[in-house]
Predicted model as a PDB file, atoms N, CA, C, CB and O in Angstrom, pLDDT in the B-factor column:
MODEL        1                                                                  
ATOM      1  N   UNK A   1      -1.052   1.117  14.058  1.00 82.00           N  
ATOM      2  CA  UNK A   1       0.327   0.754  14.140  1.00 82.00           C  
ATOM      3  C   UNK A   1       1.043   1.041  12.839  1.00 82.00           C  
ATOM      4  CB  UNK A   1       0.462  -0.687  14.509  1.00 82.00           C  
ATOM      5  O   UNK A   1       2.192   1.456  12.686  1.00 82.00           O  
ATOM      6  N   UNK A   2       0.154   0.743  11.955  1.00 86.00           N  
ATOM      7  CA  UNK A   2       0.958   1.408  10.714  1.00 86.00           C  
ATOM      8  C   UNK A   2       1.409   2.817   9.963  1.00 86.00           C  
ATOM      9  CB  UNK A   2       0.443   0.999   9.929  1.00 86.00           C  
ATOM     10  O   UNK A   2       2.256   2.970   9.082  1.00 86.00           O  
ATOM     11  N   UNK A   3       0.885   3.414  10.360  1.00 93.00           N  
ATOM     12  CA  UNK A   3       0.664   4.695  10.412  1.00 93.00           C  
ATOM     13  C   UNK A   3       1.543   5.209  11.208  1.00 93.00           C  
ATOM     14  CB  UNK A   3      -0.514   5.014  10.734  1.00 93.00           C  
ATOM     15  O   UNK A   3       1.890   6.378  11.037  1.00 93.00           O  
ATOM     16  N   UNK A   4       2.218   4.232  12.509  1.00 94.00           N  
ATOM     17  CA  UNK A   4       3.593   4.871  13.372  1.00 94.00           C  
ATOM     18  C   UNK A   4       4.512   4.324  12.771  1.00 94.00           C  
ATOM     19  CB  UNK A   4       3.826   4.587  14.969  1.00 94.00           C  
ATOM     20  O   UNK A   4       5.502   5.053  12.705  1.00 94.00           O  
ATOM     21  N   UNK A   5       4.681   2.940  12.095  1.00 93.00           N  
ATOM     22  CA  UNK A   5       6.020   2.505  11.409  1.00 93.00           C  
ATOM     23  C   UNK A   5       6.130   3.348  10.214  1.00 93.00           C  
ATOM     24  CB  UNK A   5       6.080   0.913  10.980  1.00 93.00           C  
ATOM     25  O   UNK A   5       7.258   3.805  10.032  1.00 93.00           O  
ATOM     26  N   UNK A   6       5.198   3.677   9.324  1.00 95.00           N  
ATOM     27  CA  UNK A   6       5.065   4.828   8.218  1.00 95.00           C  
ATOM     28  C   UNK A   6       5.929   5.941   8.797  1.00 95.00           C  
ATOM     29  CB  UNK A   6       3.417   5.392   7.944  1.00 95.00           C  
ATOM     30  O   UNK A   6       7.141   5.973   8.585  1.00 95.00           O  
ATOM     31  N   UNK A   7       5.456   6.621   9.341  1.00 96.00           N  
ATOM     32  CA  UNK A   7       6.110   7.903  10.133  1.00 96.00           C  
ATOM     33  C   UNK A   7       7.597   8.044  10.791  1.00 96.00           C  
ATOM     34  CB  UNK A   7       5.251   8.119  11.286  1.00 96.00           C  
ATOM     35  O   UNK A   7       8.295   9.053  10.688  1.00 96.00           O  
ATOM     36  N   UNK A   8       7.970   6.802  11.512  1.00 95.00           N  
ATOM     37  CA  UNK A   8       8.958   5.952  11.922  1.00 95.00           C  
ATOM     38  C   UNK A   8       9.625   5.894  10.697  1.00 95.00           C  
ATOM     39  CB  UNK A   8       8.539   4.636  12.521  1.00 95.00           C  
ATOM     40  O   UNK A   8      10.136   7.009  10.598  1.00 95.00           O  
ATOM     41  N   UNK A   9       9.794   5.521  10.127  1.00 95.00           N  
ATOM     42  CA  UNK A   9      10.895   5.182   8.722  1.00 95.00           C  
ATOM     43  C   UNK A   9      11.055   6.836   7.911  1.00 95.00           C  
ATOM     44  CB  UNK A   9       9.920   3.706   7.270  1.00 95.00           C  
ATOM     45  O   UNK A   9      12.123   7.118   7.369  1.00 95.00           O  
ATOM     46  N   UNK A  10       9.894   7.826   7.914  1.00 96.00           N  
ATOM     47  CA  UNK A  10       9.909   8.605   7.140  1.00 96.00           C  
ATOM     48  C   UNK A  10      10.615   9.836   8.040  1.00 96.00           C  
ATOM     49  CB  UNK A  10       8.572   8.708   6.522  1.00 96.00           C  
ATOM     50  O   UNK A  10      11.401  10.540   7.405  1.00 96.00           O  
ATOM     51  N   UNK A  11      10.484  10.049   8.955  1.00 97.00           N  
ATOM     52  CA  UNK A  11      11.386  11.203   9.897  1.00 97.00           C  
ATOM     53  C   UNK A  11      12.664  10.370  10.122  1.00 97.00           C  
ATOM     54  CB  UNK A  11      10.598  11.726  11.609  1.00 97.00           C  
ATOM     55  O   UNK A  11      13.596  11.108  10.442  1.00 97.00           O  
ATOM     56  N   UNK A  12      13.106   8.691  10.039  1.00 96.00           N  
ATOM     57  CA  UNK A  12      14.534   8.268  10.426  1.00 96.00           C  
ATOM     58  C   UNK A  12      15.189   9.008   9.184  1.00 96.00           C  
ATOM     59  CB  UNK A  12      14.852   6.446  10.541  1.00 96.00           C  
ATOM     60  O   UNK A  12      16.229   9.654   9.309  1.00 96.00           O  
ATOM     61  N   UNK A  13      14.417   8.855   7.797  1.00 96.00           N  
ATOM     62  CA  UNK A  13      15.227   8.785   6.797  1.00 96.00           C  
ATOM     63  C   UNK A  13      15.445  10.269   6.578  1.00 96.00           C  
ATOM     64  CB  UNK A  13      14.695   7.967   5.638  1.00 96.00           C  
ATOM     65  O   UNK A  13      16.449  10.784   6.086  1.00 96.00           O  
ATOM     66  N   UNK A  14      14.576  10.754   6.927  1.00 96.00           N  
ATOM     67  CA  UNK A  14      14.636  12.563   6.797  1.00 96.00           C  
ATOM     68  C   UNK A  14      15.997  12.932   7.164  1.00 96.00           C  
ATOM     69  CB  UNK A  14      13.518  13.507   7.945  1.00 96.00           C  
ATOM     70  O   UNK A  14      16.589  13.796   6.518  1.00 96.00           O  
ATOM     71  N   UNK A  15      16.693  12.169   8.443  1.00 97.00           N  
ATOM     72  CA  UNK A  15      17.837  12.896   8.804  1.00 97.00           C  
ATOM     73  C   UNK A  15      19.109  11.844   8.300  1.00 97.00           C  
ATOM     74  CB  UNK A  15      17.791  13.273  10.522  1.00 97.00           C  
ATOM     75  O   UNK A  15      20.309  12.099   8.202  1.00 97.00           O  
ATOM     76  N   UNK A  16      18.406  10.624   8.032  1.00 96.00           N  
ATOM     77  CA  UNK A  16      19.631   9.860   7.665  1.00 96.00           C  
ATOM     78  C   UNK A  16      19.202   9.172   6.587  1.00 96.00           C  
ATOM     79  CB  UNK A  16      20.226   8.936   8.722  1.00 96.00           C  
ATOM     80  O   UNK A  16      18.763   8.069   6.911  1.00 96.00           O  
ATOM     81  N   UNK A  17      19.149   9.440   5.199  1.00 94.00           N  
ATOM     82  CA  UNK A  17      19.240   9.229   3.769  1.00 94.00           C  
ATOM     83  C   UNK A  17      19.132   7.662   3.765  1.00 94.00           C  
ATOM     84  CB  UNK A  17      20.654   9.867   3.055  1.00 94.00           C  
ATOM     85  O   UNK A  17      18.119   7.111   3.333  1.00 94.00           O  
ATOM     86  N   UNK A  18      20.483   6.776   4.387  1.00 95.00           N  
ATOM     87  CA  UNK A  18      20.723   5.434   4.127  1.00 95.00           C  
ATOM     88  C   UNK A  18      20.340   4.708   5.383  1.00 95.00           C  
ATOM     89  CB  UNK A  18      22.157   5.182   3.702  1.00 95.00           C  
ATOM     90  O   UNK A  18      20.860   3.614   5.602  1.00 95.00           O  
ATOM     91  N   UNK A  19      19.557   5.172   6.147  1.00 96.00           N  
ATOM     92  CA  UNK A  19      19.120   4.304   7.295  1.00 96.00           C  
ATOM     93  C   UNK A  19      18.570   3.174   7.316  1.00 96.00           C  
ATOM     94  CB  UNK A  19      18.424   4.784   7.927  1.00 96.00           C  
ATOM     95  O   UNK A  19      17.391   3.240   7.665  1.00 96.00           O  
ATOM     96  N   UNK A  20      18.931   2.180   7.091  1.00 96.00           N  
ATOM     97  CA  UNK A  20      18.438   0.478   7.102  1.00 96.00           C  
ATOM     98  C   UNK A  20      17.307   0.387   7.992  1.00 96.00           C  
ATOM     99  CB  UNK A  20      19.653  -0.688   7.722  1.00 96.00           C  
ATOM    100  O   UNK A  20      17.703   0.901   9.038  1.00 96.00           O  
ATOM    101  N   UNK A  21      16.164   0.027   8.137  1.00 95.00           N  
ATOM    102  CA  UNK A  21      15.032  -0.364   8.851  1.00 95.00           C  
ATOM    103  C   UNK A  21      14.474  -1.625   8.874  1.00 95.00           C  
ATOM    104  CB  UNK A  21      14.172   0.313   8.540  1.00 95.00           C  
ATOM    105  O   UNK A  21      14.099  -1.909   7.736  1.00 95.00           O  
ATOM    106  N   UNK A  22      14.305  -2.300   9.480  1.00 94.00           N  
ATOM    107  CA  UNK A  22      13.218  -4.219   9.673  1.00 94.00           C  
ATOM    108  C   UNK A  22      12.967  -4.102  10.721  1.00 94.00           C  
ATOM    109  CB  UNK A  22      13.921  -6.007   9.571  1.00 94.00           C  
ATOM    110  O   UNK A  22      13.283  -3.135  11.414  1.00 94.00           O  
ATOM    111  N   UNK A  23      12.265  -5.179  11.113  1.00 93.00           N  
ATOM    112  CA  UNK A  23      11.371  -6.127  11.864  1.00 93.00           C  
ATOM    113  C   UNK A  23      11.766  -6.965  12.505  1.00 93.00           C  
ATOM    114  CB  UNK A  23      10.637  -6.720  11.289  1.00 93.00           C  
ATOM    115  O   UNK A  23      12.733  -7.387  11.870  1.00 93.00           O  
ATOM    116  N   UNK A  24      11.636  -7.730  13.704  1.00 91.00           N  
ATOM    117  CA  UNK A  24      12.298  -8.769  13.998  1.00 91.00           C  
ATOM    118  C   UNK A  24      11.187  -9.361  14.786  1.00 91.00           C  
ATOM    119  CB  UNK A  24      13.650  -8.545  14.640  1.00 91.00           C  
ATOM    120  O   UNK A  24      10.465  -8.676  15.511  1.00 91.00           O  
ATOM    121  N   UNK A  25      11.044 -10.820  14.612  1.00 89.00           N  
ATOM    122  CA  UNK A  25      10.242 -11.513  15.788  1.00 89.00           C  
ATOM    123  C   UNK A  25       9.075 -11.804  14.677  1.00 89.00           C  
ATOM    124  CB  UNK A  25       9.770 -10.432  17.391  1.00 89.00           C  
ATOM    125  O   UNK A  25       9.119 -11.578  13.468  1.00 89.00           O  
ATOM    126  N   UNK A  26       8.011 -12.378  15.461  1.00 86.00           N  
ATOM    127  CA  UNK A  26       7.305 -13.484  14.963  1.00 86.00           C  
ATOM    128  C   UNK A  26       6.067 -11.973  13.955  1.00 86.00           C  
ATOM    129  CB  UNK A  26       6.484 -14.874  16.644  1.00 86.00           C  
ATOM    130  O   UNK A  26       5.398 -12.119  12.932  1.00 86.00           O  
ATOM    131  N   UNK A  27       6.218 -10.888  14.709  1.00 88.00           N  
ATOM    132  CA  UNK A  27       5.420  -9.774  13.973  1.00 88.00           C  
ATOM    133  C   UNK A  27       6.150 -10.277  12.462  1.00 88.00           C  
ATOM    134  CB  UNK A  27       5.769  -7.854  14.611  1.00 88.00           C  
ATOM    135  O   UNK A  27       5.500 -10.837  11.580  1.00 88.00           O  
ATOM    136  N   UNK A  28       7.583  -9.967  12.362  1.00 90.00           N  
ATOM    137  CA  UNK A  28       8.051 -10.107  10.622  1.00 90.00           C  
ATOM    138  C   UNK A  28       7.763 -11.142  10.089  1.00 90.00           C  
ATOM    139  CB  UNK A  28       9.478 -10.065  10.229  1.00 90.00           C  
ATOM    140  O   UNK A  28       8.207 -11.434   8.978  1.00 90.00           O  
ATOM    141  N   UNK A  29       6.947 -11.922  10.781  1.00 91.00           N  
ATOM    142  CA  UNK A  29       6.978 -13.593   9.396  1.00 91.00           C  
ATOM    143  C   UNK A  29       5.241 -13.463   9.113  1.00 91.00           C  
ATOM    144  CB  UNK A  29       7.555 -16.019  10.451  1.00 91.00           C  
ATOM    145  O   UNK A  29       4.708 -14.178   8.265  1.00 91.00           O  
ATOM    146  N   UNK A  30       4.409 -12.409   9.977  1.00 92.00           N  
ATOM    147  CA  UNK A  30       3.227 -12.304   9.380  1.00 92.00           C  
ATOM    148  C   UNK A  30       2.654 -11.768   7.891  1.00 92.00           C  
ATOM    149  CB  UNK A  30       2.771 -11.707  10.180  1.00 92.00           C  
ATOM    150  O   UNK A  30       2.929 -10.742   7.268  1.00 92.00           O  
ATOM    151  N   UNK A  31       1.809 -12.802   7.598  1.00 91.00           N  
ATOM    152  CA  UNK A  31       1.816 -12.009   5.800  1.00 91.00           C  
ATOM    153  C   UNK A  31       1.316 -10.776   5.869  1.00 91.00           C  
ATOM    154  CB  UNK A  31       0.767 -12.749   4.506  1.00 91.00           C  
ATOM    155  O   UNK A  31       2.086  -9.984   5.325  1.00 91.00           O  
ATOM    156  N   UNK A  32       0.204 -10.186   6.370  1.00 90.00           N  
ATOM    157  CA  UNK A  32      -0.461  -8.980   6.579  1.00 90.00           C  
ATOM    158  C   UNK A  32       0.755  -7.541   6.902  1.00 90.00           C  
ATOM    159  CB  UNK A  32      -1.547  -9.345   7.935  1.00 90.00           C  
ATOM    160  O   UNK A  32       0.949  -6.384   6.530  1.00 90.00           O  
ATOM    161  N   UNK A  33       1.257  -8.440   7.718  1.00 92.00           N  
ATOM    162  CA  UNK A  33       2.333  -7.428   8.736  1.00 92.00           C  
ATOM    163  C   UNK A  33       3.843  -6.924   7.524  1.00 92.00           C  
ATOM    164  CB  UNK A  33       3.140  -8.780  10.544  1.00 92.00           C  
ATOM    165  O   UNK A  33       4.375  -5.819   7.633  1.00 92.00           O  
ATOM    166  N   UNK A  34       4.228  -7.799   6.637  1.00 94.00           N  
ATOM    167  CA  UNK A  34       4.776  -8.169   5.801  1.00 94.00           C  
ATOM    168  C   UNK A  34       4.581  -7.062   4.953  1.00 94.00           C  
ATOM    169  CB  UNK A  34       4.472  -9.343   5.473  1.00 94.00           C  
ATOM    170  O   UNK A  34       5.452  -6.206   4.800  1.00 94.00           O  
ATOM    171  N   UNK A  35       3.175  -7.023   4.235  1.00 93.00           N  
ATOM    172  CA  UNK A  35       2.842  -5.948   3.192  1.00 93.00           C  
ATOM    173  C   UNK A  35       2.526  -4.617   3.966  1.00 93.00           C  
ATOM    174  CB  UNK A  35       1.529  -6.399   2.241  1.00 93.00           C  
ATOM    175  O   UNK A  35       1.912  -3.854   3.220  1.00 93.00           O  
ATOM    176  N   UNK A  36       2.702  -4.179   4.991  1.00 93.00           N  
ATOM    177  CA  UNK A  36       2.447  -3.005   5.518  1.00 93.00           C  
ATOM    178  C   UNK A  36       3.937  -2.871   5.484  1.00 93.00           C  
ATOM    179  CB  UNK A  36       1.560  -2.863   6.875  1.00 93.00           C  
ATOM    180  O   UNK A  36       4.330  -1.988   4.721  1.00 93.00           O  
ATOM    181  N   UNK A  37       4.978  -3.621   6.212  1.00 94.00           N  
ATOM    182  CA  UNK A  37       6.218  -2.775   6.190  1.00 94.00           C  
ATOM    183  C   UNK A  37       6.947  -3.015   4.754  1.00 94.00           C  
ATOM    184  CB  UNK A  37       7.239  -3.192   7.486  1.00 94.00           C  
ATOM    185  O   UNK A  37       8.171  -2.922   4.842  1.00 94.00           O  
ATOM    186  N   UNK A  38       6.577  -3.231   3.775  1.00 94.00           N  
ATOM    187  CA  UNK A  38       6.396  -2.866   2.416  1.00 94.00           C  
ATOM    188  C   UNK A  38       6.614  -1.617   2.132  1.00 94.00           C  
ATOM    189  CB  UNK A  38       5.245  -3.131   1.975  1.00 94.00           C  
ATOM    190  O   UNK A  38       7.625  -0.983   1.830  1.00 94.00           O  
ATOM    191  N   UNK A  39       4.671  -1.154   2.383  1.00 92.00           N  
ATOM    192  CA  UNK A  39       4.501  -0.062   2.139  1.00 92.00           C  
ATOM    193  C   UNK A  39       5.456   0.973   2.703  1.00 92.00           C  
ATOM    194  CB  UNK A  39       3.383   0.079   2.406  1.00 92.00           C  
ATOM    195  O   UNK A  39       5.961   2.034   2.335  1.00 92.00           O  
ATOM    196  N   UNK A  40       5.469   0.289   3.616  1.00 93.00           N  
ATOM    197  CA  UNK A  40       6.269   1.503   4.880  1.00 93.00           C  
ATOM    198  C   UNK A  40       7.707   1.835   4.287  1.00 93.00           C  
ATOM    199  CB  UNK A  40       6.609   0.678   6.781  1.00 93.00           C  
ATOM    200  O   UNK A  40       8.184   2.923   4.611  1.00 93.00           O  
ATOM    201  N   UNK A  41       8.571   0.862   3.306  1.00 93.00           N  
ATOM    202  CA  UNK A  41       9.485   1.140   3.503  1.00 93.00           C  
ATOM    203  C   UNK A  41      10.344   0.772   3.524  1.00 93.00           C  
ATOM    204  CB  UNK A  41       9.494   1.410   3.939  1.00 93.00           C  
ATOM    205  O   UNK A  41      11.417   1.097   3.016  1.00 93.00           O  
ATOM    206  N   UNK A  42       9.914  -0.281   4.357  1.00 95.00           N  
ATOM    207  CA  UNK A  42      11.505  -0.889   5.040  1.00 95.00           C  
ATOM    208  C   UNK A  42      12.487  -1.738   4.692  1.00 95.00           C  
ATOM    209  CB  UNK A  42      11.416  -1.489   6.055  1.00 95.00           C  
ATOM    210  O   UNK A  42      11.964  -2.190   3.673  1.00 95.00           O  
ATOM    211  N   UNK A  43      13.395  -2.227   4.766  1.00 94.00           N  
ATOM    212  CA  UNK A  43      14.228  -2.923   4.017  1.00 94.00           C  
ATOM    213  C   UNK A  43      14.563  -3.985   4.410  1.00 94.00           C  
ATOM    214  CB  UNK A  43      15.144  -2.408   3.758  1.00 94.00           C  
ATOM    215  O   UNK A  43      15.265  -4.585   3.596  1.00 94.00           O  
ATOM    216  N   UNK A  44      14.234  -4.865   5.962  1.00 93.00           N  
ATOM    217  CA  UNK A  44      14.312  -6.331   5.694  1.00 93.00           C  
ATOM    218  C   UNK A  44      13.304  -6.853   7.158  1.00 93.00           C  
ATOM    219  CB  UNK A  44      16.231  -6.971   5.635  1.00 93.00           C  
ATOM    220  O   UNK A  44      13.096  -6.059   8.075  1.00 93.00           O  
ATOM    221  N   UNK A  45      12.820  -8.118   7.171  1.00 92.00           N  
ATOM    222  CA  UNK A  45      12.119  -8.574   8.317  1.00 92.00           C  
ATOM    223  C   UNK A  45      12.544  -9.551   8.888  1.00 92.00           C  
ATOM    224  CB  UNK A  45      10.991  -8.821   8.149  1.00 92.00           C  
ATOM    225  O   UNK A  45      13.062 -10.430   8.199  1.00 92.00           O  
ATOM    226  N   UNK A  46      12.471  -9.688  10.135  1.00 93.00           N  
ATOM    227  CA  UNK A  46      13.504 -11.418  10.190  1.00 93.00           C  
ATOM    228  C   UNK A  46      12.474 -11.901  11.325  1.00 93.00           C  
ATOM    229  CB  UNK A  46      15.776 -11.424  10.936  1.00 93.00           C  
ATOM    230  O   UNK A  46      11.852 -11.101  12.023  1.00 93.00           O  
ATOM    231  N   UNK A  47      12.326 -13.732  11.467  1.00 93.00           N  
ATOM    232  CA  UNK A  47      11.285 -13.908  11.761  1.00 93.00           C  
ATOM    233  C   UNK A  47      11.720 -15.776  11.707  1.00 93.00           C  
ATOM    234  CB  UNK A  47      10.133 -13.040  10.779  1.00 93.00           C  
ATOM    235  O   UNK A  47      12.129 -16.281  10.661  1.00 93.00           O  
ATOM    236  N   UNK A  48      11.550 -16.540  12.914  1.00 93.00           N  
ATOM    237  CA  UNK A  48      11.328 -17.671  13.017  1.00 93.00           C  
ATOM    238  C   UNK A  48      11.551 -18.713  12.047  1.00 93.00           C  
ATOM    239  CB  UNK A  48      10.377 -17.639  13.318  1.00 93.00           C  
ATOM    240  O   UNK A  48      10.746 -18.604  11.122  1.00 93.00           O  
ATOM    241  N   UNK A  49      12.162 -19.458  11.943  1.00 93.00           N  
ATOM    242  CA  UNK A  49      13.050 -20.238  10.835  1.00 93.00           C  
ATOM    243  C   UNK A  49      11.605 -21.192  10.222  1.00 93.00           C  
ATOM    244  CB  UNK A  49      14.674 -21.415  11.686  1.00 93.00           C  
ATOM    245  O   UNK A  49      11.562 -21.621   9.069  1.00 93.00           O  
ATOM    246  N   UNK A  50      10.634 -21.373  11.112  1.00 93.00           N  
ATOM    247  CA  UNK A  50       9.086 -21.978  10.405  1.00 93.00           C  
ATOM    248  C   UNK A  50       8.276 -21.094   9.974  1.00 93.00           C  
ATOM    249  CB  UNK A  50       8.129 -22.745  11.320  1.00 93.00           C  
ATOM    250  O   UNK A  50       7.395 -21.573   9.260  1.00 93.00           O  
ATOM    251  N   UNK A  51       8.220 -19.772  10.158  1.00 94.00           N  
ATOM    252  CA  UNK A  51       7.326 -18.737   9.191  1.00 94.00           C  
ATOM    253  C   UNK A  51       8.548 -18.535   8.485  1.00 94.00           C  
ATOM    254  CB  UNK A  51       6.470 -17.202   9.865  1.00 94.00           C  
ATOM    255  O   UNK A  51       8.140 -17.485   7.989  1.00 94.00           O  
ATOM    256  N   UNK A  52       9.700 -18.640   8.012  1.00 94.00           N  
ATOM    257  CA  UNK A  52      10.433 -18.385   6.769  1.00 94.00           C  
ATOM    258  C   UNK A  52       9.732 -18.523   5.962  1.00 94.00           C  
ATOM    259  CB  UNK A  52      11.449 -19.018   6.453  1.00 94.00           C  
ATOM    260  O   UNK A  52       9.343 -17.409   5.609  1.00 94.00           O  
ATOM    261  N   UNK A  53       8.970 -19.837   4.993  1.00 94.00           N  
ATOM    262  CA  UNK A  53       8.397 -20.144   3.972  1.00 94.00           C  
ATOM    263  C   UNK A  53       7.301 -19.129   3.389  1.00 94.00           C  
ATOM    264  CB  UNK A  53       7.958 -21.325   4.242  1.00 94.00           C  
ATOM    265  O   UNK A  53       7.135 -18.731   2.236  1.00 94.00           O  
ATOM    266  N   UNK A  54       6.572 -18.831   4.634  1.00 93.00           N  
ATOM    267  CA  UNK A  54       5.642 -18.133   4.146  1.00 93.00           C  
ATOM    268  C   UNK A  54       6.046 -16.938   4.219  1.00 93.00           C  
ATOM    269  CB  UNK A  54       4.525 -18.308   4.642  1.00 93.00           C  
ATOM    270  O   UNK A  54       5.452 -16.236   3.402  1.00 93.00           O  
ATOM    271  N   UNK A  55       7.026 -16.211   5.023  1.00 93.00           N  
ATOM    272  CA  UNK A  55       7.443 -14.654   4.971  1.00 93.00           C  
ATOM    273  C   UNK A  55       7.894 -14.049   3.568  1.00 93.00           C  
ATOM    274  CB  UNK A  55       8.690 -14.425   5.961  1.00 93.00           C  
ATOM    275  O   UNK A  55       7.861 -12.884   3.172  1.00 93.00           O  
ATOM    276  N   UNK A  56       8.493 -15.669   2.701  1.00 94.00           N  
ATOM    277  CA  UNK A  56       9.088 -15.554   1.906  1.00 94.00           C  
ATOM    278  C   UNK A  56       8.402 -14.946   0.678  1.00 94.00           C  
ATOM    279  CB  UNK A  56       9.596 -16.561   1.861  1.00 94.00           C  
ATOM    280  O   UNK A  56       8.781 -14.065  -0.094  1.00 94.00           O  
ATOM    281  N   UNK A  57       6.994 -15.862   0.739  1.00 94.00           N  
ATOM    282  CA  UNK A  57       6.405 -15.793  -0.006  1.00 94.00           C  
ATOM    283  C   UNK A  57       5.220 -14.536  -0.076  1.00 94.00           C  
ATOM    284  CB  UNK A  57       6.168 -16.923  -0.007  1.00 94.00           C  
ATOM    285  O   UNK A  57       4.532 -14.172  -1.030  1.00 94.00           O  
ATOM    286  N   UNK A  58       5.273 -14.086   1.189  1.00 94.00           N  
ATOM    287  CA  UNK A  58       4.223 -12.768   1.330  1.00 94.00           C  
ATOM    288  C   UNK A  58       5.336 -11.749   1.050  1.00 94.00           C  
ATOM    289  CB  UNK A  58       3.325 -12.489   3.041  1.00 94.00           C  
ATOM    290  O   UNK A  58       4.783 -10.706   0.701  1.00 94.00           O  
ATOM    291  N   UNK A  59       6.668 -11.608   1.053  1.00 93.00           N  
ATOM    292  CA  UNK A  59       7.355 -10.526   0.321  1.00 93.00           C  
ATOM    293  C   UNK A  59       7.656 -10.394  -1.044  1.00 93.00           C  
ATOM    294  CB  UNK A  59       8.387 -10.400   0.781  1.00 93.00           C  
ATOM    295  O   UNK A  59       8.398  -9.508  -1.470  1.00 93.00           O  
ATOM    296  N   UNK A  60       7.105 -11.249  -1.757  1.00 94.00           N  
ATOM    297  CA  UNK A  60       7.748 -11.581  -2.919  1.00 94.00           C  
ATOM    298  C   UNK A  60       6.465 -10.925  -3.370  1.00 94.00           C  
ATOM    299  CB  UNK A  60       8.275 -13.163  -3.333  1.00 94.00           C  
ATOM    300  O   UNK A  60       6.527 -10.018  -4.200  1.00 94.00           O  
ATOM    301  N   UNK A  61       5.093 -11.397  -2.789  1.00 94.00           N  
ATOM    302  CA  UNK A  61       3.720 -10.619  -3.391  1.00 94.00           C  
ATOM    303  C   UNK A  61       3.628  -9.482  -3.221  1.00 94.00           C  
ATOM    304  CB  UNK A  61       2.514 -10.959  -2.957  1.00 94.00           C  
ATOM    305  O   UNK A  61       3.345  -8.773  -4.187  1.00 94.00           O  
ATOM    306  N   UNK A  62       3.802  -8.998  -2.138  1.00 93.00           N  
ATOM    307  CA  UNK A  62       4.146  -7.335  -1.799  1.00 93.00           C  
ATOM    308  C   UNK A  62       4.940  -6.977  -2.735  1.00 93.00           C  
ATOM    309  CB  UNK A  62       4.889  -6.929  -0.403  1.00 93.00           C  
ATOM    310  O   UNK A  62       4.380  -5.989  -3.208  1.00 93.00           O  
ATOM    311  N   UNK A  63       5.728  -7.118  -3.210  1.00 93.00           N  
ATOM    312  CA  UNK A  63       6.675  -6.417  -4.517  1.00 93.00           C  
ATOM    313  C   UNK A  63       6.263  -6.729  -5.617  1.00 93.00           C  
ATOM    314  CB  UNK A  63       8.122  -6.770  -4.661  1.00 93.00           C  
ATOM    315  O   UNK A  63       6.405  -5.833  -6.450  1.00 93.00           O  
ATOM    316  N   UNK A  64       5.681  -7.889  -6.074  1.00 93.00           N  
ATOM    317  CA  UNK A  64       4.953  -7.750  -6.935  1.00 93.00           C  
ATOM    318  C   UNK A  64       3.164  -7.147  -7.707  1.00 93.00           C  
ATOM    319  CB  UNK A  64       5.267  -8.569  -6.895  1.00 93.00           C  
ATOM    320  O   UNK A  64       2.716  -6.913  -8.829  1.00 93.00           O  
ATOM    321  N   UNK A  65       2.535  -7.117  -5.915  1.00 87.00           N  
ATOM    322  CA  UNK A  65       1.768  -6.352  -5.992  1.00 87.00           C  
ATOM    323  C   UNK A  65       1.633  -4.641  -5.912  1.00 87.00           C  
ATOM    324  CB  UNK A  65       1.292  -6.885  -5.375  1.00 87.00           C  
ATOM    325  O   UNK A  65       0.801  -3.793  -6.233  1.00 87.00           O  
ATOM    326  N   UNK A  66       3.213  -4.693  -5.172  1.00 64.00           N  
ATOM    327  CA  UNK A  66       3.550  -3.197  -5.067  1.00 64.00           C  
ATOM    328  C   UNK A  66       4.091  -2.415  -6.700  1.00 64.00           C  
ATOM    329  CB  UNK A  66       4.922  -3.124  -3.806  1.00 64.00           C  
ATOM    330  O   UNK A  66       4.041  -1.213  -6.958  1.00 64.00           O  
ATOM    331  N   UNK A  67       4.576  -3.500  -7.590  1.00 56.00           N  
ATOM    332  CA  UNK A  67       5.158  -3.215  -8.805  1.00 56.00           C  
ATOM    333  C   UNK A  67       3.691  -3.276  -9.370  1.00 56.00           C  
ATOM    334  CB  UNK A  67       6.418  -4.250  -9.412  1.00 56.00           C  
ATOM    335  O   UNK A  67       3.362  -2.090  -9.344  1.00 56.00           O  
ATOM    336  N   UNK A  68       3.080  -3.684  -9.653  1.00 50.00           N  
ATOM    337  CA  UNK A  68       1.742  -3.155 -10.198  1.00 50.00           C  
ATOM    338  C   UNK A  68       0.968  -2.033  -9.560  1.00 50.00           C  
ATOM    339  CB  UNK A  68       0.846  -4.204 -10.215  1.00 50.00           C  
ATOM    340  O   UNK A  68       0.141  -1.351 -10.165  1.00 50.00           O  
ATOM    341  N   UNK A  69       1.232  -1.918  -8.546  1.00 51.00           N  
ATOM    342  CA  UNK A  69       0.112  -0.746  -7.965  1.00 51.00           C  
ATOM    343  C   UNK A  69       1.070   0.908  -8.940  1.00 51.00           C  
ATOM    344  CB  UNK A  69       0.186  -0.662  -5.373  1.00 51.00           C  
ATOM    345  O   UNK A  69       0.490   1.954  -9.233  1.00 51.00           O  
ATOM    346  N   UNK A  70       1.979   0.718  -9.108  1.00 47.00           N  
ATOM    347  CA  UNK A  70       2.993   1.514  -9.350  1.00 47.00           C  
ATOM    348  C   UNK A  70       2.715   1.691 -11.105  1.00 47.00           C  
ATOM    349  CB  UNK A  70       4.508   0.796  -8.772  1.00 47.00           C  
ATOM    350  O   UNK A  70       2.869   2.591 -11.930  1.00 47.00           O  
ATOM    351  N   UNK A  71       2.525   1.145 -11.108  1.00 40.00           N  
ATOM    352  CA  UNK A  71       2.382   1.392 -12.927  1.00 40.00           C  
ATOM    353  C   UNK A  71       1.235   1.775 -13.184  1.00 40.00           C  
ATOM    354  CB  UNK A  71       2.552   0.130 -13.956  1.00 40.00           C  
ATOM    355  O   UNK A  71       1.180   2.254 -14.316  1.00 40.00           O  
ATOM    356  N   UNK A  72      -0.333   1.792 -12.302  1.00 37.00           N  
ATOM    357  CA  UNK A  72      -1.490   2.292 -12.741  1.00 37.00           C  
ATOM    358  C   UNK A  72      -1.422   3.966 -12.375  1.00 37.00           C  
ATOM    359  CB  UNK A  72      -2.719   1.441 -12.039  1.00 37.00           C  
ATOM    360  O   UNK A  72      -2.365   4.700 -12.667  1.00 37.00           O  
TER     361      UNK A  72                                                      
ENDMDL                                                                          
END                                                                             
């Protein structure tokens, strides 16, 4: 599945530069699910007002683990 949202974001943006991409539904408040559309890309997830806390907190590690992967 990741490997189609990868691909998915990378041929949208091919033709449209500023194309906004997320998630919606209980998939976006997963932490796992979270750091893949990271990688992928994308620019926001939205997700159940009780996985807020933790969505919050698995995006904040994704960027901070993504800001280190980036500097080695």
């Amino acid at each position: 599945m990741g490997e189609l949202v990868k691909l998915g974001a990378q041929r949208g943006r091919s033709v449209k530069k500023d194309l906004k991409l997320g998630v919606c539904g209980e998939h976006g408040g997963d932490p796992e699910s979270i750091q893949l559309f990271y990688e992928a890309g994308l620019d926001y997830v939205s997700c159940s007002p009780y996985r807020v806390p933790i969505a919050r907190l698995a995006a904040a590690q994704a960027v901070i683990g993504g800001a280190g992967a980036e500097t080695k």
